[in-house]
C-alpha positions, -999 to 999 in steps of 0.1 A, spaced: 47 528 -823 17 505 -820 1 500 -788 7 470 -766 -14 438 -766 -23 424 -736 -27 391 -726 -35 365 -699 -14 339 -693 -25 307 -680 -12 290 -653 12 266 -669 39 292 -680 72 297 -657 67 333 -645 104 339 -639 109 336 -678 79 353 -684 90 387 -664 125 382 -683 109 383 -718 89 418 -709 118 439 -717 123 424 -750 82 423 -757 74 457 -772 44 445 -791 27 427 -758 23 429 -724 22 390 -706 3 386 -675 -2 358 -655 -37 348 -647 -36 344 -612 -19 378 -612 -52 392 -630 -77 382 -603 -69 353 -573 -94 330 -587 -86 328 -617 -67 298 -622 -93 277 -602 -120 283 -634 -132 262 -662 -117 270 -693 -152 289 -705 -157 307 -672 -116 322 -677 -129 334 -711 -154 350 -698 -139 365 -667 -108 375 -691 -133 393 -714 -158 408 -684 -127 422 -665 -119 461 -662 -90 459 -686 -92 458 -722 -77 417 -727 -70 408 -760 -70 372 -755 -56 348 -731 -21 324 -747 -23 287 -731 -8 253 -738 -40 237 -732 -51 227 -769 -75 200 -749 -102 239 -749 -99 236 -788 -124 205 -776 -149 220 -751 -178 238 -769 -184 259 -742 -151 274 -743 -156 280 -783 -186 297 -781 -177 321 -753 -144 327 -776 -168 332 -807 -191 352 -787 -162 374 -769 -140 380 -798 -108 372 -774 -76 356 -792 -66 323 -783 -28 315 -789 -17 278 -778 15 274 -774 29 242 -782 65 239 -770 73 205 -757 72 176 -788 61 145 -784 87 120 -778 92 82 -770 91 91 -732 64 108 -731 38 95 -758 7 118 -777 -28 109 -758 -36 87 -784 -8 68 -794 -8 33 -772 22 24 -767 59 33 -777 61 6 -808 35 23 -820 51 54 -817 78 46 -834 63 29 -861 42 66 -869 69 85 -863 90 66 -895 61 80 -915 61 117 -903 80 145 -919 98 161 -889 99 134 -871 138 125 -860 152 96 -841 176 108 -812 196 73 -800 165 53 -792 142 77 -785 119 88 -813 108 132 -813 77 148 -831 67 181 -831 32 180 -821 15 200 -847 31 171 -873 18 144 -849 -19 161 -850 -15 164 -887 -1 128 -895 -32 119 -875 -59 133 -896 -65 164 -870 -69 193 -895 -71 229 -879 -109 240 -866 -123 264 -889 -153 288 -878 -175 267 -894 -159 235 -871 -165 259 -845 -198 265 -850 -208 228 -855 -191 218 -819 -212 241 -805 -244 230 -819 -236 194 -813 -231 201 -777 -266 211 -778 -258 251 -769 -266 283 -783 -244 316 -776 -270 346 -769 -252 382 -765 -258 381 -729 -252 335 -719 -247 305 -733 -280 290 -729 -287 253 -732 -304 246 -770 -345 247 -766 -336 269 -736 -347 302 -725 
């Protein structure tokens, strides 16, 4: 049997359904952040990275529902730079109650949502999956090379040891 992969959880996943899913989980062990080290979930997303990667165990990667860190160049590079494997988990859909970040108002919702595959109307209330939303919106996946480009726009440069301001040290 392989040997299990061990990740970080961060703070936004219901611990009492995470413990329950550990006896089915022979493939990975699931452990809450704040369960890792106490300060933990106070960190910038680039800082848990890196305190994920720096720590005495041997992480894999860290599984969030935070797809805003696909965003933060900081948080790229030290995931470039660490080799770490970040999972986002997207379980809620989008729905007429509770709208995508860039979608101003529900009319507008519902007028995308007629032109989305996936999308379903449930009584008056429209439902997306939010990997069709991001798609119907012209948000492709990040590449390496997407990666890469953040970074340098950002104006920072991974070394081995920091991520050093561009022009920098």
């Amino acid at each position: 049997m392989a040997p299990r992969r061990l990740f970080a959880l961060d703070q936004n996943f219901p611990e009492p359904i995470v413990r329950s899913l550990d006896a089915f989980l022979e493939c990975a062990e699931l452990v809450p952040v704040r369960l890792i080290e106490e300060r933990m979930p106070r960190l910038e997303d680039w800082e848990l990275l890196k305190a994920i990667h720096d720590h005495e165990r041997d992480w894999d990667g860290l599984i969030t529902s935070d797809d805003s860190m696909l965003n933060d160049a900081r948080a790229m590079a030290v995931l470039k730079r660490t080799g770490l494997t970040l999972v986002i988990a997207h379980g809620q859909p989008y729905t007429s109650n509770e709208l995508p970040p860039d979608c101003p108002s529900r009319r507008a919702f519902a007028t995308a949502c007629k032109a989305i595959p996936g999308a379903a109307r449930r009584g008056k209330c429209w439902v997306v999956p939010r990997e069709a939303w991001e798609t119907h919106r012209g948000r492709p996946r990040r590449t390496a090379g997407d990666i890469d480009a953040l970074i340098t726009a950002a104006g920072y440069r991974p070394t081995k040891e920091r991520l050093v301001r561009a022009g920098g040290p």
